[in-house]
DRENPA-3360 file (N, C-alpha, C; in nm, 2 decimals, always signed):
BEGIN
1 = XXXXXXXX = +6.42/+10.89/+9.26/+6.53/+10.93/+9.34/+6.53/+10.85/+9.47 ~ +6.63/+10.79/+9.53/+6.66/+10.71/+9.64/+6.64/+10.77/+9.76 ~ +6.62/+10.77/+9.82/+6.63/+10.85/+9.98/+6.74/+10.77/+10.07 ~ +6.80/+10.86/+10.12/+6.92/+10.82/+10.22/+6.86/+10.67/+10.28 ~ +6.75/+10.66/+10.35/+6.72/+10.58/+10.39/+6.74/+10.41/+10.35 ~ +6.77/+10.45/+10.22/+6.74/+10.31/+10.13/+6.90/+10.25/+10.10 ~ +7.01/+10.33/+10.16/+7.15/+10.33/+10.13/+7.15/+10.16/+10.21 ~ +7.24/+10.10/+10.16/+7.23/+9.98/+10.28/+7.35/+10.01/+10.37;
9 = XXXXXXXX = +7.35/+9.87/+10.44/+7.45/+9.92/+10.53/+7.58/+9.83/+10.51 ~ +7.53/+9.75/+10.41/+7.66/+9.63/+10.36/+7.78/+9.75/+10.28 ~ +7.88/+9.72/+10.31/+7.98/+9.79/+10.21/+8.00/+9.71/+10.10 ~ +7.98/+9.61/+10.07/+7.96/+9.56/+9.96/+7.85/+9.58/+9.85 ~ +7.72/+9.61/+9.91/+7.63/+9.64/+9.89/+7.62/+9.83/+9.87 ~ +7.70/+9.86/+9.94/+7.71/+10.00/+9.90/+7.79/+10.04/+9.78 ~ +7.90/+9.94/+9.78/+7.96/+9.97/+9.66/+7.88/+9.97/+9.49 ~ +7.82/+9.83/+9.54/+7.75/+9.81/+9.40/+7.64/+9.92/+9.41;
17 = XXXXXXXX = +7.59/+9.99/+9.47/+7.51/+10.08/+9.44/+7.57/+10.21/+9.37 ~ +7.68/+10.25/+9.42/+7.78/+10.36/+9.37/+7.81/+10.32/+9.23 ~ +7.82/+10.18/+9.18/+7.86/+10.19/+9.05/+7.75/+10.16/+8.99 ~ +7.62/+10.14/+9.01/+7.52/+10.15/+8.95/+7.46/+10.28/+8.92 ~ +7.49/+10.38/+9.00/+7.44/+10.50/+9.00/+7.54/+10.54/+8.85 ~ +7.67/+10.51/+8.88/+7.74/+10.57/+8.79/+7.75/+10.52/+8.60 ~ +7.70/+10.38/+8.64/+7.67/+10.36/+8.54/+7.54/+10.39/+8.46 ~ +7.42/+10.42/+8.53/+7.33/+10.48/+8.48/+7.35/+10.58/+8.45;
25 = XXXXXXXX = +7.45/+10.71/+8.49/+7.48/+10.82/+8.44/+7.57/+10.83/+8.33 ~ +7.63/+10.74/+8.29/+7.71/+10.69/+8.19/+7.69/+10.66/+8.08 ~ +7.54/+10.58/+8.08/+7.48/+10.58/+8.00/+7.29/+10.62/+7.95 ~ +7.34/+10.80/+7.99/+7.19/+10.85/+7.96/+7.13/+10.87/+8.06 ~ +7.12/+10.78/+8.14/+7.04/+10.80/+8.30/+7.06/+10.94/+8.33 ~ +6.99/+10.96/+8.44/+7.00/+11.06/+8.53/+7.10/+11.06/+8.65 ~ +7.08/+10.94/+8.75/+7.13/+10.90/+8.87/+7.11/+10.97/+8.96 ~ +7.15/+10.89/+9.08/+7.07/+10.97/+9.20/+7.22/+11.05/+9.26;
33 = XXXXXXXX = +7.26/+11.18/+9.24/+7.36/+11.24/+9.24/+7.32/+11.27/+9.43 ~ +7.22/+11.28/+9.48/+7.28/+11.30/+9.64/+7.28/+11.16/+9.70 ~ +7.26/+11.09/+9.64/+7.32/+10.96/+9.69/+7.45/+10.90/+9.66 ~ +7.49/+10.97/+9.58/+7.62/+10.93/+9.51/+7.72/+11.02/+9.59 ~ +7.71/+11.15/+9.61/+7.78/+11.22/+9.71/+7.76/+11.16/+9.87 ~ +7.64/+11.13/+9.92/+7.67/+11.06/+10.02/+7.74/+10.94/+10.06 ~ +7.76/+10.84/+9.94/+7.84/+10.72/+9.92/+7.98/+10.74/+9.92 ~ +7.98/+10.86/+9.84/+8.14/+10.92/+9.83/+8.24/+10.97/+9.93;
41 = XXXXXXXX = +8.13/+11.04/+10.01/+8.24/+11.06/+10.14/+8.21/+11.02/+10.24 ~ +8.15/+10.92/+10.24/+8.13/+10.78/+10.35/+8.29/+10.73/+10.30 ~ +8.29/+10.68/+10.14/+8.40/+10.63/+10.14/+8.53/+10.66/+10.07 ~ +8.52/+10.81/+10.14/+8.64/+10.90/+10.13/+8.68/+10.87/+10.24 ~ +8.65/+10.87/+10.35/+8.67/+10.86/+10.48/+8.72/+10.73/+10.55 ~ +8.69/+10.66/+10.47/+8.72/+10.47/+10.50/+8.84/+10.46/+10.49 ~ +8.99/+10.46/+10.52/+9.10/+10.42/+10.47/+9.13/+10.32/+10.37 ~ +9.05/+10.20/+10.46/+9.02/+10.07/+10.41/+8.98/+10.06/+10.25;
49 = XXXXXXXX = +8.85/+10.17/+10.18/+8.80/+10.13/+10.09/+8.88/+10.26/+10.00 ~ +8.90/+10.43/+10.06/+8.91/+10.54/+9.99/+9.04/+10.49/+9.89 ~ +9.14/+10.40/+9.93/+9.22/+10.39/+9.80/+9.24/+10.29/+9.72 ~ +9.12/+10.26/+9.74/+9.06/+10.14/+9.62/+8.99/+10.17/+9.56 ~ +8.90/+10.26/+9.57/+8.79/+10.37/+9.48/+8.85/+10.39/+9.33 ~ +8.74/+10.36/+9.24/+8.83/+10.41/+9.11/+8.86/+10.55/+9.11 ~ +8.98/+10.62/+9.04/+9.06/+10.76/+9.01/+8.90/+10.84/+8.99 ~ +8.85/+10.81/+8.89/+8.72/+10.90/+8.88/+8.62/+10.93/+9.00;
57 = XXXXXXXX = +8.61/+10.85/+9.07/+8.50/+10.88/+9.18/+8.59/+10.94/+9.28 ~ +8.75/+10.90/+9.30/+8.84/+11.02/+9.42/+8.83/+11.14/+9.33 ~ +8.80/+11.18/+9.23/+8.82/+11.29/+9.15/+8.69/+11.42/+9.16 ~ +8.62/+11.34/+9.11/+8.51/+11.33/+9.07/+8.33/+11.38/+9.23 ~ +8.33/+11.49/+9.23/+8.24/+11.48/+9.33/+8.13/+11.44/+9.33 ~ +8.07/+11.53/+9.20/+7.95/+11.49/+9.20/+7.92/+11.41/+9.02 ~ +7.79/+11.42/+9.01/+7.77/+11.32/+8.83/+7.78/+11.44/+8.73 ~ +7.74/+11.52/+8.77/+7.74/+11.63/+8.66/+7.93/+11.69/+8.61;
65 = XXXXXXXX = +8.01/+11.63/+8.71/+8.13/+11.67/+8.68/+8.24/+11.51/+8.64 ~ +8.12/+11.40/+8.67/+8.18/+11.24/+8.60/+8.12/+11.21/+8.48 ~ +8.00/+11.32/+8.41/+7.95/+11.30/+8.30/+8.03/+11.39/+8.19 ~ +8.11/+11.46/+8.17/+8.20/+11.51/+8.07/+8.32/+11.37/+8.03 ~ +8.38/+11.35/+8.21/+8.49/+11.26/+8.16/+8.48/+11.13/+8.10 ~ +8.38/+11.09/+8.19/+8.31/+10.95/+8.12/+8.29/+10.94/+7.89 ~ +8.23/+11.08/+7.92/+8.16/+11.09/+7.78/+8.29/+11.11/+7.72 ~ +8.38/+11.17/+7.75/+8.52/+11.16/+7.67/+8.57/+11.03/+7.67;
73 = XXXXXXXX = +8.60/+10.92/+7.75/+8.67/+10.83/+7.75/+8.58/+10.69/+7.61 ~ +8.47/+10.74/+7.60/+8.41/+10.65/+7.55/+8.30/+10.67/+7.48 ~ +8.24/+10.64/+7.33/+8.14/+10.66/+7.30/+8.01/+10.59/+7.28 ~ +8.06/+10.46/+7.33/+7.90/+10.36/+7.28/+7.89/+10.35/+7.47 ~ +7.75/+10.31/+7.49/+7.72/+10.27/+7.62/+7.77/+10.16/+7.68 ~ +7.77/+10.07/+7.55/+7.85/+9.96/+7.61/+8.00/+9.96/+7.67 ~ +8.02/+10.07/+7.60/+8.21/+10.08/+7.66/+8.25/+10.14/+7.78 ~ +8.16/+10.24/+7.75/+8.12/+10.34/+7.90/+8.09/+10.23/+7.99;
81 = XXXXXXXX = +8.02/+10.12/+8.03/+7.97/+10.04/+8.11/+8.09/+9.94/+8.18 ~ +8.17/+9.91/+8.09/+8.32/+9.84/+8.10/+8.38/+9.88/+8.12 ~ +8.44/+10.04/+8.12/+8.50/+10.14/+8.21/+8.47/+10.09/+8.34 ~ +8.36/+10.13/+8.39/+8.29/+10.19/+8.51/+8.34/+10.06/+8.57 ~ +8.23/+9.95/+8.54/+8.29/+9.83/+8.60/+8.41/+9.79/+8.59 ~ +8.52/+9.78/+8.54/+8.61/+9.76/+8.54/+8.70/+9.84/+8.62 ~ +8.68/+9.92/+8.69/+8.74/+10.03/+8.71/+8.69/+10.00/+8.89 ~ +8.56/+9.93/+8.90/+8.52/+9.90/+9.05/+8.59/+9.75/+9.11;
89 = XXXXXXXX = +8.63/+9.65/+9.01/+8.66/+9.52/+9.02/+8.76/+9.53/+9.11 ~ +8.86/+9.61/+9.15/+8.96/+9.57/+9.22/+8.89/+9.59/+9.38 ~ +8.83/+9.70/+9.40/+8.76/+9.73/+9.53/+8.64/+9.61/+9.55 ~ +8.60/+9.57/+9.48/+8.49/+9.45/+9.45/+8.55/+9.39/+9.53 ~ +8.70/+9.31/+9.48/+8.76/+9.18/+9.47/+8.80/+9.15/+9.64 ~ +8.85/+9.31/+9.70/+8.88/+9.34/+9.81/+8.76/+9.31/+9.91 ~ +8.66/+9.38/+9.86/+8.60/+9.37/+9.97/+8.52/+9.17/+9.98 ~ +8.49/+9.12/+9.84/+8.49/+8.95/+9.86/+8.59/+8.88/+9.91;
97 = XXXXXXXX = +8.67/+8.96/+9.93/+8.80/+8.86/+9.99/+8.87/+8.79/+9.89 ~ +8.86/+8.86/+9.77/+8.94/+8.72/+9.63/+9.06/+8.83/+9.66 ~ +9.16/+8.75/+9.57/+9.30/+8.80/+9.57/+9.32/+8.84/+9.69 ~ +9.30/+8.79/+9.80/+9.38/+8.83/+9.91/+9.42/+8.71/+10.00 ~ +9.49/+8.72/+10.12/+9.54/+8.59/+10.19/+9.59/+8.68/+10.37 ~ +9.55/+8.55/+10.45/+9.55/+8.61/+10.55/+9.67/+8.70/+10.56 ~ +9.79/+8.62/+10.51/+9.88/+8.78/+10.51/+9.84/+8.90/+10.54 ~ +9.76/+8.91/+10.41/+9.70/+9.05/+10.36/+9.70/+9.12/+10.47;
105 = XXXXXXXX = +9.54/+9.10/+10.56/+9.49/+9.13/+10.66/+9.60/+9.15/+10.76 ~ +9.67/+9.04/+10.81/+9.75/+9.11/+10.90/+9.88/+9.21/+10.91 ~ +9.93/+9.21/+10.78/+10.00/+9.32/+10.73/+9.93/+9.44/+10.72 ~ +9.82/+9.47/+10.71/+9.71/+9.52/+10.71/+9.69/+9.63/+10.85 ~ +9.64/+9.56/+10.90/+9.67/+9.57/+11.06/+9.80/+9.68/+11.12 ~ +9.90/+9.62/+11.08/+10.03/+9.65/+11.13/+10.07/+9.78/+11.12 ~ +10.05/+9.78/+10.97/+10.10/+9.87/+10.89/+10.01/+10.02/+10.88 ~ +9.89/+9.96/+10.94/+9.75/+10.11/+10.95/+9.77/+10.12/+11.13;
113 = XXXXXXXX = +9.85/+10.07/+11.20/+9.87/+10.15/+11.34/+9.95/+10.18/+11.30 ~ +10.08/+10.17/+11.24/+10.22/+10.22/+11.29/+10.16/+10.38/+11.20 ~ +10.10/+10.41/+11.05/+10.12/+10.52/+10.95/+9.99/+10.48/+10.87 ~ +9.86/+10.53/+10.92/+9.70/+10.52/+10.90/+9.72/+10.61/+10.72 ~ +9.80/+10.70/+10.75/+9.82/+10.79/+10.63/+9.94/+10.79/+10.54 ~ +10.06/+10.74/+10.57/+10.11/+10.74/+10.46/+10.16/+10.58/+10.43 ~ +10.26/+10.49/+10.50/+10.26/+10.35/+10.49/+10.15/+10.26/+10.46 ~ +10.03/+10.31/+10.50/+9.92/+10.19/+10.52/+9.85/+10.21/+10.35;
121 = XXXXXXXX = +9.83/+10.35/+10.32/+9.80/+10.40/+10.18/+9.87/+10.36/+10.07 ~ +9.98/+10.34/+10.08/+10.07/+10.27/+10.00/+10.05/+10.13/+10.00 ~ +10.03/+10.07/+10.13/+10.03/+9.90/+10.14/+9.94/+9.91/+10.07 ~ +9.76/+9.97/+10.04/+9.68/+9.93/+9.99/+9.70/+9.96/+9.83 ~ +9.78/+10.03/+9.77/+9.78/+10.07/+9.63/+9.88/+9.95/+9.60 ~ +9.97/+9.89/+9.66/+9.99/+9.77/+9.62/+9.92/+9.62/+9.62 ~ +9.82/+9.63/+9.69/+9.73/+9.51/+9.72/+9.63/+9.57/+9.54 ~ +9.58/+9.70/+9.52/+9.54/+9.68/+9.42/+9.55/+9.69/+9.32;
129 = XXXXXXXX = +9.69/+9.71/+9.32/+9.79/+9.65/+9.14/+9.78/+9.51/+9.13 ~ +9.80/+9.47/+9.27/+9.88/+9.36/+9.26/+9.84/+9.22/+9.13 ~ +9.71/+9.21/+9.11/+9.65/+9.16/+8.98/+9.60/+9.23/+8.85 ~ +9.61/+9.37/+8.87/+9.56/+9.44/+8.76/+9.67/+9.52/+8.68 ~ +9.80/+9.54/+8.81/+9.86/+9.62/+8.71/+9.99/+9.55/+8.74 ~ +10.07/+9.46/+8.71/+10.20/+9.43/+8.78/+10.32/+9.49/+8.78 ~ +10.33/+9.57/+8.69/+10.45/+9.63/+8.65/+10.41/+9.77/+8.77 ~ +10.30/+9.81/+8.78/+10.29/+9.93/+8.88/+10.31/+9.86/+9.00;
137 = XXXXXXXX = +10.28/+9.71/+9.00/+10.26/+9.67/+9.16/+10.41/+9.68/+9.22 ~ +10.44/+9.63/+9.11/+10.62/+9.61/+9.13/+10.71/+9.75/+9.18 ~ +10.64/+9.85/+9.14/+10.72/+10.00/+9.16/+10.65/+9.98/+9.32 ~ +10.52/+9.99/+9.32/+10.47/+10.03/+9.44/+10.52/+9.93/+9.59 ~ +10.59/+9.84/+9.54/+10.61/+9.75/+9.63/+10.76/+9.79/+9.72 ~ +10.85/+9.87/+9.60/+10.98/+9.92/+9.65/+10.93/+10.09/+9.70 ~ +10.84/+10.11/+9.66/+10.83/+10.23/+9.74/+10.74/+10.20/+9.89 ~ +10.69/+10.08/+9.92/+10.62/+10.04/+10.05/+10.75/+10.02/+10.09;
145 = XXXXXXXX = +10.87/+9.99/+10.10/+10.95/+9.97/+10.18/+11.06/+10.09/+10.19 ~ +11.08/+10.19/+10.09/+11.13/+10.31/+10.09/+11.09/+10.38/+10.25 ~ +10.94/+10.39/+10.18/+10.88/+10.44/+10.34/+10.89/+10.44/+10.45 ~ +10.82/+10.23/+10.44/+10.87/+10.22/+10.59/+11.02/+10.28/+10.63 ~ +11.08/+10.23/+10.55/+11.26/+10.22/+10.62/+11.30/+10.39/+10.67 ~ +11.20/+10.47/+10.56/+11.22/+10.64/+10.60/+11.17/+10.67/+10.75 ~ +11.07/+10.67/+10.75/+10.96/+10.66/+10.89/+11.05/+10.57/+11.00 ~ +11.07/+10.48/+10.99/+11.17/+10.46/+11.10/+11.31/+10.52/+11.13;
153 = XXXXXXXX = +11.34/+10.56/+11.02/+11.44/+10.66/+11.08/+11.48/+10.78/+11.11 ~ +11.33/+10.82/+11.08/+11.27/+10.92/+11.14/+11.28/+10.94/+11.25 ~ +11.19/+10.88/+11.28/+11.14/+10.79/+11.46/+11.24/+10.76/+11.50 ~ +11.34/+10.74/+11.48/+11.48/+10.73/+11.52/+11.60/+10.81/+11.54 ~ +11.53/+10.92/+11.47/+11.64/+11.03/+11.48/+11.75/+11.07/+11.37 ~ +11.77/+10.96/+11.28/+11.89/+10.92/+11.16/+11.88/+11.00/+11.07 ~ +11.95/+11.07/+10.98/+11.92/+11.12/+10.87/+11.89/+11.04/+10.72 ~ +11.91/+11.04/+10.67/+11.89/+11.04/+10.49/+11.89/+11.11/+10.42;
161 = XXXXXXXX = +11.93/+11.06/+10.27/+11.97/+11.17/+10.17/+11.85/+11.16/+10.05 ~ +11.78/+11.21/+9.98/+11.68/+11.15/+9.88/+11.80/+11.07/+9.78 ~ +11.87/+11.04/+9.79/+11.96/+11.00/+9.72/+12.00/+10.86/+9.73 ~ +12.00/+10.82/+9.84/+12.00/+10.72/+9.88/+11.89/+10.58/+9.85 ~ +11.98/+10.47/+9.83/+11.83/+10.40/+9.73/+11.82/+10.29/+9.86 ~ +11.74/+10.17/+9.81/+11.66/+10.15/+9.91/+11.78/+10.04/+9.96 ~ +11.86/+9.97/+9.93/+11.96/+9.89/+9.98/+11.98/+9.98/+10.13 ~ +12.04/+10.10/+10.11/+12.11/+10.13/+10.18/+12.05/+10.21/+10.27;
169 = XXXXXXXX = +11.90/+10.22/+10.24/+11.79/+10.28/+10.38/+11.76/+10.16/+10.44 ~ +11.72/+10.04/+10.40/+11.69/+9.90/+10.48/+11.84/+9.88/+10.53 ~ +11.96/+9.91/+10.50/+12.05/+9.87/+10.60/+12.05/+9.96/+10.76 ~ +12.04/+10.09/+10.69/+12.02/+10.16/+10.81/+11.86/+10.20/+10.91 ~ +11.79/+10.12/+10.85/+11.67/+10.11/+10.96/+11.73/+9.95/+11.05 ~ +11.77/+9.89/+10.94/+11.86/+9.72/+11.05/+11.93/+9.75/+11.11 ~ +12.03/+9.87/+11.13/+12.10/+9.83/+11.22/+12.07/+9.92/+11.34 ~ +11.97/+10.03/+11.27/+11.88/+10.08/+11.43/+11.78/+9.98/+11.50;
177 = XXXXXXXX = +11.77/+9.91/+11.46/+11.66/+9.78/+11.49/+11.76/+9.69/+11.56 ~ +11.84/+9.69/+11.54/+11.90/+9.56/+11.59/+11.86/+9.42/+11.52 ~ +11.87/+9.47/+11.35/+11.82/+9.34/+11.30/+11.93/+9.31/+11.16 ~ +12.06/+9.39/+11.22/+12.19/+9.38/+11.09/+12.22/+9.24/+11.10 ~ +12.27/+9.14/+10.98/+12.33/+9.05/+11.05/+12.46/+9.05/+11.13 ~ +12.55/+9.13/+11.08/+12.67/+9.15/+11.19/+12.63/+9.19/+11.32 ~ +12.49/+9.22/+11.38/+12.51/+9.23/+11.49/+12.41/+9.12/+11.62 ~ +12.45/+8.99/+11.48/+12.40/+8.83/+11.59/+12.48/+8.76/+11.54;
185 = XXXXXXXX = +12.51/+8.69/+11.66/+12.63/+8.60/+11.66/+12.55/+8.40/+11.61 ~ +12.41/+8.42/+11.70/+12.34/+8.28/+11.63/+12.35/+8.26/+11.49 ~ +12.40/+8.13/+11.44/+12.41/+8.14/+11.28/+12.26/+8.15/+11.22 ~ +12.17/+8.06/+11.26/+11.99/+8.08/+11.24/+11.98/+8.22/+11.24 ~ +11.98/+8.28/+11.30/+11.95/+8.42/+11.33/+12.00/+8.51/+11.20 ~ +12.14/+8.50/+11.20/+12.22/+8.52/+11.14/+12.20/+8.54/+10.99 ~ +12.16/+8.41/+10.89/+12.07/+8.36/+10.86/+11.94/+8.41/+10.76 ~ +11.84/+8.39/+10.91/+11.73/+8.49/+10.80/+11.68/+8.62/+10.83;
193 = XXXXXXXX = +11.83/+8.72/+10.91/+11.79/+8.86/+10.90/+11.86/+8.92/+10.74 ~ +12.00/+8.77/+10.73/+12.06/+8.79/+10.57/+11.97/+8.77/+10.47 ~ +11.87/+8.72/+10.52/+11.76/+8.69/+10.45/+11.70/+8.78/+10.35 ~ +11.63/+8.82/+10.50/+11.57/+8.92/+10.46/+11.65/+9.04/+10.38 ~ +11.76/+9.10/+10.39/+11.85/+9.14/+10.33/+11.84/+9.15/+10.16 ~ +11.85/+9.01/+10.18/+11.89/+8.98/+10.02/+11.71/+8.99/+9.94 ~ +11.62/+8.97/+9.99/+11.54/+8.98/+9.96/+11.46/+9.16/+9.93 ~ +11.50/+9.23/+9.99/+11.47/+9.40/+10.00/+11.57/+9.39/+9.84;
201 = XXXXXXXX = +11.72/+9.36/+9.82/+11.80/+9.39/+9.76/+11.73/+9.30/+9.63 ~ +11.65/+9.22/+9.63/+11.60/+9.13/+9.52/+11.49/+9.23/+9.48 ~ +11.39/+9.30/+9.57/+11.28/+9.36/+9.52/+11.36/+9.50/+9.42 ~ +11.46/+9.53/+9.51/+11.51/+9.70/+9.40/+11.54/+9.63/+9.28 ~ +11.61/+9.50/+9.26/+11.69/+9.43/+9.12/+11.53/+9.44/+9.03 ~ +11.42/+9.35/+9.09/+11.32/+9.33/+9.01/+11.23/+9.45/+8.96 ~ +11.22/+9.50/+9.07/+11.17/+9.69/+9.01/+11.26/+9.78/+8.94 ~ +11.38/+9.73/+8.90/+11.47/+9.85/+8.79/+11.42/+9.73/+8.67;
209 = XXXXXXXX = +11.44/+9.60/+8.68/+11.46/+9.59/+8.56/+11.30/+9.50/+8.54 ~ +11.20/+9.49/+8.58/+11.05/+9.43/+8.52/+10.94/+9.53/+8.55 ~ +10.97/+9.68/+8.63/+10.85/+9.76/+8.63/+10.84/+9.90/+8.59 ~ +10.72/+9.96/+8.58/+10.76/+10.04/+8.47/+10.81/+10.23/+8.54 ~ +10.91/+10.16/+8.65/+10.97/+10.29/+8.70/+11.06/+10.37/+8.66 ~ +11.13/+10.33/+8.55/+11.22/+10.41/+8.40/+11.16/+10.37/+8.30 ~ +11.27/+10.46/+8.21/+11.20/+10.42/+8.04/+11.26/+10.36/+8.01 ~ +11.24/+10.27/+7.94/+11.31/+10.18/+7.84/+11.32/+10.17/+7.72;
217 = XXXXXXXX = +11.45/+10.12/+7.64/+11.48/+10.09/+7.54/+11.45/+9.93/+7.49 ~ +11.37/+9.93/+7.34/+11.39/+9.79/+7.33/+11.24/+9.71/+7.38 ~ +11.27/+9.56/+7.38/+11.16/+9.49/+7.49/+11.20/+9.44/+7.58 ~ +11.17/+9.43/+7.68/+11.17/+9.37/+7.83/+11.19/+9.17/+7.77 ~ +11.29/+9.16/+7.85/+11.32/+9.02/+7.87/+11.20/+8.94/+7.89 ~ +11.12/+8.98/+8.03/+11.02/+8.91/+8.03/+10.97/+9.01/+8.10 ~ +10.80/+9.02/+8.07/+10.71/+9.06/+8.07/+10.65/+9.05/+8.18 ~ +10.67/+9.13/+8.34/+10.59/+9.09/+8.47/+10.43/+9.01/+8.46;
225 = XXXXXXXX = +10.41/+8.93/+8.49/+10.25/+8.87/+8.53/+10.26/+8.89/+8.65 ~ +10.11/+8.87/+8.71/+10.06/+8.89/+8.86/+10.16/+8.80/+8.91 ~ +10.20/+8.69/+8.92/+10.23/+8.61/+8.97/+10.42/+8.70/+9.04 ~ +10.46/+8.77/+8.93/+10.55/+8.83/+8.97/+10.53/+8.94/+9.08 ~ +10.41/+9.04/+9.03/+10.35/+9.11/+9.08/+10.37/+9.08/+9.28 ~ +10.26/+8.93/+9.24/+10.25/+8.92/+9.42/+10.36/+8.85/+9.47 ~ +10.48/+8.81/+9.38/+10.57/+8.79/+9.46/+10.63/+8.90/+9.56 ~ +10.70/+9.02/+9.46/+10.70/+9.14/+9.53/+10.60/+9.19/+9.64;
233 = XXXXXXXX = +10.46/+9.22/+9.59/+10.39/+9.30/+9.71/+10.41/+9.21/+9.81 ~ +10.41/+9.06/+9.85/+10.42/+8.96/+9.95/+10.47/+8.98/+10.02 ~ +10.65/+8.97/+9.96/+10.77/+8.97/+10.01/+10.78/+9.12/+10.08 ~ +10.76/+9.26/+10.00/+10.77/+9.41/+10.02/+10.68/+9.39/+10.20 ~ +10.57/+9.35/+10.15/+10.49/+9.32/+10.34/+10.52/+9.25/+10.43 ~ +10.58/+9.15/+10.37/+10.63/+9.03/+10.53/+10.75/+9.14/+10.58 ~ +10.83/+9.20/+10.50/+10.93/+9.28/+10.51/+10.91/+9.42/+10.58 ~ +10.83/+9.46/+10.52/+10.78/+9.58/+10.57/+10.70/+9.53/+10.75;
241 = XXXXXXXX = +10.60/+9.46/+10.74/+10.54/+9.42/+10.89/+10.66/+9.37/+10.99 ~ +10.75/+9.30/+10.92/+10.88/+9.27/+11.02/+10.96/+9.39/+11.10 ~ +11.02/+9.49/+10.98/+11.02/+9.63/+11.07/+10.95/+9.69/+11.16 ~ +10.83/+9.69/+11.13/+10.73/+9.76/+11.20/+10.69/+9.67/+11.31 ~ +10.68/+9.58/+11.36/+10.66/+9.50/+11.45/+10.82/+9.48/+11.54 ~ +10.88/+9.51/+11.47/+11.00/+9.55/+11.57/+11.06/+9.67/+11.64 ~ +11.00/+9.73/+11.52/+11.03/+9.88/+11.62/+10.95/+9.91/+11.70 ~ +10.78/+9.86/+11.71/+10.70/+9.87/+11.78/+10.73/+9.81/+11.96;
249 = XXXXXX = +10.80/+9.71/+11.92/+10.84/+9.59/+12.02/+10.97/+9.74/+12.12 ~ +11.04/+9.74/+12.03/+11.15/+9.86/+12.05/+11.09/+9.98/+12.15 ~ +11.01/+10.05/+12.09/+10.93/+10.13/+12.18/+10.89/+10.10/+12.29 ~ +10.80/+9.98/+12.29/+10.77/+9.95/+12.40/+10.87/+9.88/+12.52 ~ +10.91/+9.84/+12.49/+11.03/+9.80/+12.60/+11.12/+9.91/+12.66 ~ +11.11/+10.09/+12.58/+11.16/+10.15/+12.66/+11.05/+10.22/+12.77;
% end
């Protein structure tokens, strides 16, 4: 059994221990179950890492209650093993810095002052679709901007209807923002707030018809890949940080 002591202090390093533990319980082992709860709600508590964690370990407290599910999902060791890892790769990938771009981080940033708990939680469930699942990344990318655009008009005082789709919440957080195009006269300006515009109105087009937020009839024209994936989450953040860095600016100037 490990003793607290021996936990490291790399988070990278802590991860890989969490899924080592778990895969030794996975297959046959024992595992060190108070060290796996102490890992757990170290990174339950991390914003940064808690919604990157695979479903089973946010689920899951201790090994005695990940050893029924595991054992259902799979019967050879070896498959159980490819779960487990597989299931850690995207929090891996995060914490090596692969699939990510300074974007990332600074949207990142933005987005965990303005709403630590609900916008920033969502930014991160789209950073880790965004290569594993596209068609999810793609829903979660129009619901990162639902949000924001709700929460600001919140903060604003404005109403909304759940009824209301997202065209028409991004016009009404722009024109509390002072970022409608009818309300600049610069043609530049003018421009790429239409820009941005058409681009919110491009993510709802691409999320009804390439992700899997209705049912469908039939096969899909084409088939989202990552590449579609991180177009949206990209675009959903520059978009989303743009709001948020203006209404912040907004605040502070009163």
């Amino acid at each position: 059994m490990a003793a607290y002591d021996d936990i490291p202090f790399d988070p990278l390093e802590r991860v890989e221990m969490m899924e080592g533990i778990l895969i030794a319980r996975a297959t046959g082992g024992v595992g060190d179950n108070r060290v796996y709860a102490e890992l757990r709600r170290d990174f339950m508590d991390d914003p940064r890492i808690r919604d990157l964690l695979p479903k089973f370990v946010r689920t899951y407290r201790n090994l005695d209650a990940f050893w029924p599910y595991i054992k259902g999902e799979a019967g050879t060791y070896a498959e159980r093993r490819e779960i487990v890892s597989r299931a850690f790769t995207p929090l891996m990938d995060h914490l090596e810095g692969r699939n990510s771009t300074p974007v990332d981080q600074i949207s990142s940033d933005v987005l965990q002052s303005f709403d630590a708990e609900g916008v920033h939680v969502v930014w991160a469930k789209a950073l880790e679709r965004r290569s594993a699942d596209p068609e999810g990344a793609i829903t979660i990318a129009r619901t990162l901007l639902e949000t924001v655009t709700k929460r600001i008009l919140d903060e604003c005082g404005l109403s909304y209807t759940e009824k209301d789709d997202l065209p028409k919440l991004y016009h009404n957080a722009a024109q509390a923002l002072n970022l409608a195009p009818s309300q600049h006269t610069e043609e530049p300006i003018k421009a790429i707030l239409g820009g941005a515009m058409n681009l919110v109105n491009g993510i709802g087009t691409l999320r009804n018809r390439m992700s899997d937020s209705h049912g469908r009839g039939g096969r899909l024209p084409i088939r989202p890949s990552s590449r579609h994936a991180s177009l949206a989450v990209n675009t959903a953040g520059a978009v989303a940080t743009f709001l948020v860095e203006t209404f912040n600016e907004k605040q502070q100037r009163k």
